[in-house]
C-alpha positions as CSV (number, residue, x, y, z in Angstrom):
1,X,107.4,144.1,121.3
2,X,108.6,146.8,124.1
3,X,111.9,144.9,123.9
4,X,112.4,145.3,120.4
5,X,110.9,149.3,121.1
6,X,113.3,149.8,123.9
7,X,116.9,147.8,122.7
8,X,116.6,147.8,118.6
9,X,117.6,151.7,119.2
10,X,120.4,150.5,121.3
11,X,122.1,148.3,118.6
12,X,121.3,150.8,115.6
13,X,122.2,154.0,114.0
14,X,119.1,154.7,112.3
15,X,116.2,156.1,113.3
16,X,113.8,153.9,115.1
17,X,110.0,155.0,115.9
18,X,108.2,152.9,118.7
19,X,104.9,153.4,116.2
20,X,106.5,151.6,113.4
21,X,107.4,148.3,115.1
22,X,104.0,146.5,115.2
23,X,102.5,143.1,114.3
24,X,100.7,143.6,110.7
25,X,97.3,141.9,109.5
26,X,97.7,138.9,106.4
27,X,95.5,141.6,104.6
28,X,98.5,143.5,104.8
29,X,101.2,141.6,104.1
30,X,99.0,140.4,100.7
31,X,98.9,144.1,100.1
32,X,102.7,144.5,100.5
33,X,103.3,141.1,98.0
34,X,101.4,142.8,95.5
35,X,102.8,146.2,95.7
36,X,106.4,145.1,95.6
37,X,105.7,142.5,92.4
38,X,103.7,145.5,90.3
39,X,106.6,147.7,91.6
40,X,109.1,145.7,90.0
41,X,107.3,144.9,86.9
42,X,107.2,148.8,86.5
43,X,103.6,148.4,87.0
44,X,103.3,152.0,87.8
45,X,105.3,154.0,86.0
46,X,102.7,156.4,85.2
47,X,102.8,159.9,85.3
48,X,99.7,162.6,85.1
49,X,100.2,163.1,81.3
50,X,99.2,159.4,80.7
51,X,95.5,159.1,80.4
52,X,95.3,155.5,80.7
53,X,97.4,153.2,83.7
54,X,99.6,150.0,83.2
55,X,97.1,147.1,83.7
56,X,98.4,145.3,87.4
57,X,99.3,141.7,88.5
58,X,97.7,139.5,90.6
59,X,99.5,137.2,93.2
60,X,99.1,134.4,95.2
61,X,101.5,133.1,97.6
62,X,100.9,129.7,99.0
63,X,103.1,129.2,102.2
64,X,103.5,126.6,104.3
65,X,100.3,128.1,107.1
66,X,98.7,130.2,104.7
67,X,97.9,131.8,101.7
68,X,97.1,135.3,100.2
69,X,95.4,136.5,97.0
70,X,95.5,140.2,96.0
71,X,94.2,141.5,92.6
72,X,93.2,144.7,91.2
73,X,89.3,145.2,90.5
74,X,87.5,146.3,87.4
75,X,85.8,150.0,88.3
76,X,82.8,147.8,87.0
77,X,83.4,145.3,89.6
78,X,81.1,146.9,92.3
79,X,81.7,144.1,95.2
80,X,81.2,145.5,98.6
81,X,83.4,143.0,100.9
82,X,85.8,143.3,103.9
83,X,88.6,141.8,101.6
84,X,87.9,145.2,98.9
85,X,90.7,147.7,100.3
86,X,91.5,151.8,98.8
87,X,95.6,151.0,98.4
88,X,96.4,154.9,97.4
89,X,100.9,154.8,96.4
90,X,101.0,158.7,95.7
91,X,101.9,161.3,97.5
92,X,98.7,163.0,97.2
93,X,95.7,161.7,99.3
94,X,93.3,163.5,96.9
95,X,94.8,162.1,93.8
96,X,93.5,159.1,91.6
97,X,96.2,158.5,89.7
98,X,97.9,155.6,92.3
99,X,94.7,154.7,93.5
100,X,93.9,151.6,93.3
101,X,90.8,148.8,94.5
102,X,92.6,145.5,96.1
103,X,90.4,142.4,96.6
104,X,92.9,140.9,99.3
105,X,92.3,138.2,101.4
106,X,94.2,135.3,103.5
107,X,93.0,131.7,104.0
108,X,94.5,130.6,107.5
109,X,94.9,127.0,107.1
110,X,95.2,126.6,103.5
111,X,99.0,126.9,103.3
112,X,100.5,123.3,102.2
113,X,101.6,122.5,105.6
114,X,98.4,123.3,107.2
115,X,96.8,121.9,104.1
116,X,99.0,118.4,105.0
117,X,97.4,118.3,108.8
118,X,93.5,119.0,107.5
119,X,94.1,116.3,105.0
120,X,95.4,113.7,107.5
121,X,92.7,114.7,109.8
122,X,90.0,113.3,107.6
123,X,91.9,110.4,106.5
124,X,92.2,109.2,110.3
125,X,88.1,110.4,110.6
126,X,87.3,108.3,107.7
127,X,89.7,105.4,109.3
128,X,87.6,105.9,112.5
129,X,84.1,105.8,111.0
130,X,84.4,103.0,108.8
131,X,86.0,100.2,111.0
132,X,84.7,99.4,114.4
133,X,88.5,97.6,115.3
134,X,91.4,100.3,114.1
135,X,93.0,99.2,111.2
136,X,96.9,99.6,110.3
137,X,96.7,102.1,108.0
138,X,95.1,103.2,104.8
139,X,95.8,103.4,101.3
140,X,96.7,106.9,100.2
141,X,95.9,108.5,96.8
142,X,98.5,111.5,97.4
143,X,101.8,109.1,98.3
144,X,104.1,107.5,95.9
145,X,103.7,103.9,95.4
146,X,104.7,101.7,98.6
147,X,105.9,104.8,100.4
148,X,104.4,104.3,104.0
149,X,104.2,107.4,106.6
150,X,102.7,106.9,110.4
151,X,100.6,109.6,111.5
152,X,100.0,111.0,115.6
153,X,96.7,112.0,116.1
154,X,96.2,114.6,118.8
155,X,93.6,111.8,121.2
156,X,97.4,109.9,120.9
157,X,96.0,107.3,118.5
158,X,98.1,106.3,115.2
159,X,97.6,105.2,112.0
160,X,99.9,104.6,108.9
161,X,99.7,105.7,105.1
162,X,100.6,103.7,102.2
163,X,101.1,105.3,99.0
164,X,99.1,103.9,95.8
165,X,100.4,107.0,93.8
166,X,97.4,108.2,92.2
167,X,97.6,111.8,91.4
168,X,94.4,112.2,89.6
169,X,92.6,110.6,92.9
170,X,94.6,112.7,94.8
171,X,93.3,116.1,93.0
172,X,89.9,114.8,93.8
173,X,89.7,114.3,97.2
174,X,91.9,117.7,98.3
175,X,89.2,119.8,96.1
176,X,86.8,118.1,98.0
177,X,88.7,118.9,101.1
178,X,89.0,122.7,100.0
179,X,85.6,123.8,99.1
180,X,83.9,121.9,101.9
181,X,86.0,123.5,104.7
182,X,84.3,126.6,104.1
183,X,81.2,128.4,106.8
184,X,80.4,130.7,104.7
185,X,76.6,130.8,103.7
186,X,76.8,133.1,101.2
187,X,78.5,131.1,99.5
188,X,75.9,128.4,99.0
189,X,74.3,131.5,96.1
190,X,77.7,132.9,95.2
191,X,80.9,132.2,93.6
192,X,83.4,131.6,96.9
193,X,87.1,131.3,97.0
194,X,87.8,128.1,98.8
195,X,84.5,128.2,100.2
196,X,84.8,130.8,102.4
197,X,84.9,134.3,100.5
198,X,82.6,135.9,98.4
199,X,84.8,136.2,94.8
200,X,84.2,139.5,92.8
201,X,83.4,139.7,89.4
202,X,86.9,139.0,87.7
203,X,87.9,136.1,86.5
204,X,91.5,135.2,87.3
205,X,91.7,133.5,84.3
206,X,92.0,136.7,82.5
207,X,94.2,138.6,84.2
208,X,98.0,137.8,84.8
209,X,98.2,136.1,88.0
210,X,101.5,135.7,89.6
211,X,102.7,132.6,92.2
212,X,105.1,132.5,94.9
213,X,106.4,130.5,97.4
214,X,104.5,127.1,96.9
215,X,103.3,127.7,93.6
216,X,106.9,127.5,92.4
217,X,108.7,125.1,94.6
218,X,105.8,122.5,94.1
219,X,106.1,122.7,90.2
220,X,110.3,123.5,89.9
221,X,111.7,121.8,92.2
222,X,111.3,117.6,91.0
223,X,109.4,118.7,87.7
224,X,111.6,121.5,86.2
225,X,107.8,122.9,85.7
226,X,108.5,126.4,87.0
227,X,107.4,129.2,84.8
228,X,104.0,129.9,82.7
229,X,102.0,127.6,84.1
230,X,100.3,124.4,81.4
231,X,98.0,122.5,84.2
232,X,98.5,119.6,81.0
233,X,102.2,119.0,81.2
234,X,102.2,119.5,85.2
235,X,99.1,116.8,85.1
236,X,101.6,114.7,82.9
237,X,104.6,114.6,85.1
238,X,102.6,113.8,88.5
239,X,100.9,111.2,87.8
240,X,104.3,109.6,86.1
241,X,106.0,110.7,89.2
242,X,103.9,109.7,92.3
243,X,102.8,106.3,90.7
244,X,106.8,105.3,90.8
245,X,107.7,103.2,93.7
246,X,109.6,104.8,96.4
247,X,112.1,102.7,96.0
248,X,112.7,104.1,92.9
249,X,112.5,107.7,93.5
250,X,115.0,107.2,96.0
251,X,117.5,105.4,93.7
252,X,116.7,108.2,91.0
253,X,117.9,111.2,94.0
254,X,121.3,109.0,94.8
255,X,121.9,109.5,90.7
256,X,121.2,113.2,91.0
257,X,118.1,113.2,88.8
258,X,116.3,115.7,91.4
259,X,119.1,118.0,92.0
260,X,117.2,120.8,93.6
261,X,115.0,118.0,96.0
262,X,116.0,116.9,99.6
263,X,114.0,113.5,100.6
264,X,111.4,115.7,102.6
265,X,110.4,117.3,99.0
266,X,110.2,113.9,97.2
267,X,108.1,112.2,100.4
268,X,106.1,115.5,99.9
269,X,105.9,116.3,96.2
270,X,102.5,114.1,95.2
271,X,100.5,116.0,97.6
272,X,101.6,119.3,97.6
273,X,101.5,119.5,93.6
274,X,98.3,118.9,94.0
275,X,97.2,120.5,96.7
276,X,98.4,123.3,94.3
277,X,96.3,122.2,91.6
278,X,93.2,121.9,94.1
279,X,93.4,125.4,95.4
280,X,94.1,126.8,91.7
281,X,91.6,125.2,90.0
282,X,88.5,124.2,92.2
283,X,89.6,127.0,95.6
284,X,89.9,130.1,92.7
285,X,88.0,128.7,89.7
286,X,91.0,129.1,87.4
287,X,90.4,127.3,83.9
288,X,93.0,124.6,83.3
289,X,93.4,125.1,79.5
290,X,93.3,128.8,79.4
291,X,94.5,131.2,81.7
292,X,97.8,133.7,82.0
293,X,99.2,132.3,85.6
294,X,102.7,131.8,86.1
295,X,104.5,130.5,88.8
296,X,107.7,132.5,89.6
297,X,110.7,132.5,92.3
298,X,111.4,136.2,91.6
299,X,110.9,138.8,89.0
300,X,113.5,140.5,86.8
301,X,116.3,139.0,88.7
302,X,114.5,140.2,92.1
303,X,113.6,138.2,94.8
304,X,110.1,139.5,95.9
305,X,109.2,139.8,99.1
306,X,106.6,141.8,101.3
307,X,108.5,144.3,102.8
308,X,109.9,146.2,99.7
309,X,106.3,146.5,99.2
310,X,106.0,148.2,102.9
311,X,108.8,150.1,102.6
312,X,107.8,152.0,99.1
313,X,103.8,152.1,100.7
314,X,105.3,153.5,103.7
315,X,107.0,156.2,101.8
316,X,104.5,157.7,99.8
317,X,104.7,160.9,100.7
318,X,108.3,161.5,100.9
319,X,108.4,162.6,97.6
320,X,105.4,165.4,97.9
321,X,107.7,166.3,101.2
322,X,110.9,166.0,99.2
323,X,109.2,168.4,96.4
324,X,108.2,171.1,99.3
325,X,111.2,170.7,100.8
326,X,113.1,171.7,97.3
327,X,110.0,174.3,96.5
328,X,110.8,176.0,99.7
329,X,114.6,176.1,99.5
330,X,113.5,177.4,95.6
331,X,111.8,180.1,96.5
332,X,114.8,181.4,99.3
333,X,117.0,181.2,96.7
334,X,114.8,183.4,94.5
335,X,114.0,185.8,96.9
336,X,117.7,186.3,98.2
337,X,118.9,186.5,94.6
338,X,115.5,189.5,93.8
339,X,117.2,191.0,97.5
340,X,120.8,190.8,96.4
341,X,119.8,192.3,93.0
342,X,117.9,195.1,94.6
343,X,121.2,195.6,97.3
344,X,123.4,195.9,93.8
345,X,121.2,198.4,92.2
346,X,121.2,200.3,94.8
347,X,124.6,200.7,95.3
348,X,124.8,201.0,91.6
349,X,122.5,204.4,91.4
350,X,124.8,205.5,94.4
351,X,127.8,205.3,92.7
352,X,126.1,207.0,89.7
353,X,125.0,210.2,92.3
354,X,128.5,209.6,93.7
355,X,130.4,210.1,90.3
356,X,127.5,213.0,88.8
357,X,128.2,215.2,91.7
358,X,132.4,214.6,91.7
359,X,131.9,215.6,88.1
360,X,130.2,219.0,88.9
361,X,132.0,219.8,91.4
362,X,135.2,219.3,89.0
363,X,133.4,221.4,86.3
364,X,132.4,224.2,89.3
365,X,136.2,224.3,90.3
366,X,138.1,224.6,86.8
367,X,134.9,227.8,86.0
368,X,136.5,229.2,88.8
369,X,139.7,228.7,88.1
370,X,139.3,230.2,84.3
371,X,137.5,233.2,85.8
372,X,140.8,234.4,87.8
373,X,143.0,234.5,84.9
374,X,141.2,236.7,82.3
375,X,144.5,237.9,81.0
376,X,145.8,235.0,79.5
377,X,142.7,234.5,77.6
378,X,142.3,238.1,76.6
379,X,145.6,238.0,75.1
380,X,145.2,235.0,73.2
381,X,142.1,236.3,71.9
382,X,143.4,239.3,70.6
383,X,143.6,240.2,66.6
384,X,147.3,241.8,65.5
385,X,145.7,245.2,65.1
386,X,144.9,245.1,68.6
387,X,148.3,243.7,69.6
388,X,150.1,245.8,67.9
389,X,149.0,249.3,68.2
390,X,149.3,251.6,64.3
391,X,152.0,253.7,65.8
392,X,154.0,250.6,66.2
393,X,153.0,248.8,63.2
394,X,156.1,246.8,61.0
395,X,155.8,248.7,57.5
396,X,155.7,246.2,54.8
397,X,158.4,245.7,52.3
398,X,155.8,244.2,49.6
């Protein structure tokens, strides 16, 4: 981590801060998920006018270590729970309007990998305790037919599975497998996910719940099942898949009938589908028949993925900083235009005294100039009596 503080400067030009390069929590990177899928969904595109918000998503994404569930609560919902977290995405800490109530939570060990190793734990416990000599191997609910896998145990033993391809069997023992892992003794009076934490009030079954990662390879990738989510159809196809005989699956991949399935998928597909099925149905108490899941591999055309969903928490108040920023340069501009206006009429009402007093001094200088020649004036004003005296006078010939 110092490294990455010390050298990612080095080998950038934007701005790195040491705070900003740390490990996150799972909470957190649920928190993210959900942000960036509600964000592209246009989720909250609100604005203080609107008295009532866009409803939210709920995701879970099912990886191959873990998996995370975040959904909005009901303001009914009063749970009180380490999972509840205030996510606030405006720019105003005081302000309700982006605030929202995240039940958020990750199951470490519950990923289908992880899922995988817990499974073939207790099929090698079960090997153990029920035959004093170690037997071979054991028939296996969650392989295709005749498909045979060895397993290392960490003592260094070994033991081999051999597919019987029974999905429905398969179902069974992993939901067995996921509520009984749980510690949890609350639980044993309350309605748990996966055994472990309290659930609130909602029922996912009602909301629209959103699945990544797992949730869509497991269904698209050998069943084309990818999409709004029918727990029927998906039934359907895995039980007609996983009972085939390897043999066959294998000649059905050389003739391209899986195109979007390595091997590793199709040794893997009967338990991770429903594994899938396990956790959705008995882990989160989601109804098979009616519910509003879908499984998705982005949204709108986006890939979704946690850090968009950091990025836009992270930058919540840029755009209360970009808004000051802009108010501030506002009001400079105002007050050097009200300065530059008072600067003009100033100089305006001098050039008005200016031109007033040019003009009586001009009026001042021709009185003067009107009083020195009297004569010119006198004579014009004079009548023709007084210009020409009677001695003088023209007799007239009328």
């Amino acid at each position: 981590m110092n490294n990455l503080r010390t050298n990612l400067p080095l080998v950038t030009p934007m701005q790195v801060i040491s705070d900003h390069i740390r490990v996150i929590e799972g909470k957190w990177e649920g928190i993210y998920s959900w942000i960036a899928v509600n964000y592209i969904l246009g989720r909250f595109n609100v604005n203080e006018s609107s008295a009532i918000r866009s409803p939210t998503v709920g995701m879970v994404d099912v990886g191959g270590a873990s998996l995370q569930i975040a959904v909005e609560l009901n303001k009914s919902d009063n749970v009180h729970s380490s999972a509840v977290e205030i996510v606030n995405l405006g720019c105003r800490d005081g302000s309700d309007l982006f605030r929202y109530r995240v039940f958020v939570t990750t199951f470490l060990g519950y990923g289908v990998n992880e899922g995988l190793r817990k499974y073939e734990q207790l099929l090698g416990d079960k090997l153990l305790t029920e035959n004093s000599t170690v037997k071979a191997y054991v028939r296996d609910s969650c392989l295709p037919t005749n498909l045979v896998k060895t397993v290392s145990r960490k003592n260094g033993s070994r033991f081999m599975r051999k597919g019987v391809g029974d999905w429905d069997a398969c179902v069974g023992q992993l939901s067995e497998l996921v509520v009984n892992s749980g510690t949890n003794a609350e639980c044993q009076k309350s309605t748990c996910y996966l055994g472990q934490v309290v659930a609130p009030q909602i029922s996912l079954s009602d909301i629209e719940l959103y699945g990544f990662s797992e949730c869509w390879f497991s269904t698209e990738d050998v069943f084309s099942l990818g999409g709004p989510y029918n727990f029927t159809l998906l039934a359907a196809k895995a039980r007609d898949f996983c009972k085939l005989r390897w043999s066959t699956i294998q000649s059905r991949s050389r003739l391209k009938l899986y195109p979007k399935a390595d091997e590793d998928r199709l040794r893997s597909q009967c338990f991770k589908s429903a594994w899938i099925a396990a956790v959705l149905h008995t882990g989160f108490s989601l109804d098979k028949s009616k519910n509003r899941f879908r499984s998705v591999f982005d949204v709108n055309g986006e890939e979704v993925q946690w850090t968009l969903g950091a990025m836009l928490y992270n930058m919540r108040y840029f755009p209360l900083r970009d808004m000051q920023r802009r108010n501030l340069l506002d009001k400079r501009r105002r007050e050097s235009t009200t300065s530059r206006g008072s600067i003009y009429i100033l100089l305006g009402a001098a050039a008005c005294f200016i031109l007033v007093v040019i003009l009586q001094r001009c009026r001042h200088v021709n009185r003067g100039f009107l009083r020195r020649e009297p004569s010119i004036w006198g004579y014009m004003m004079l009548s023709q009596d007084q210009l020409y005296p009677l001695q003088y006078k023209v007799p007239s010939f009328s």
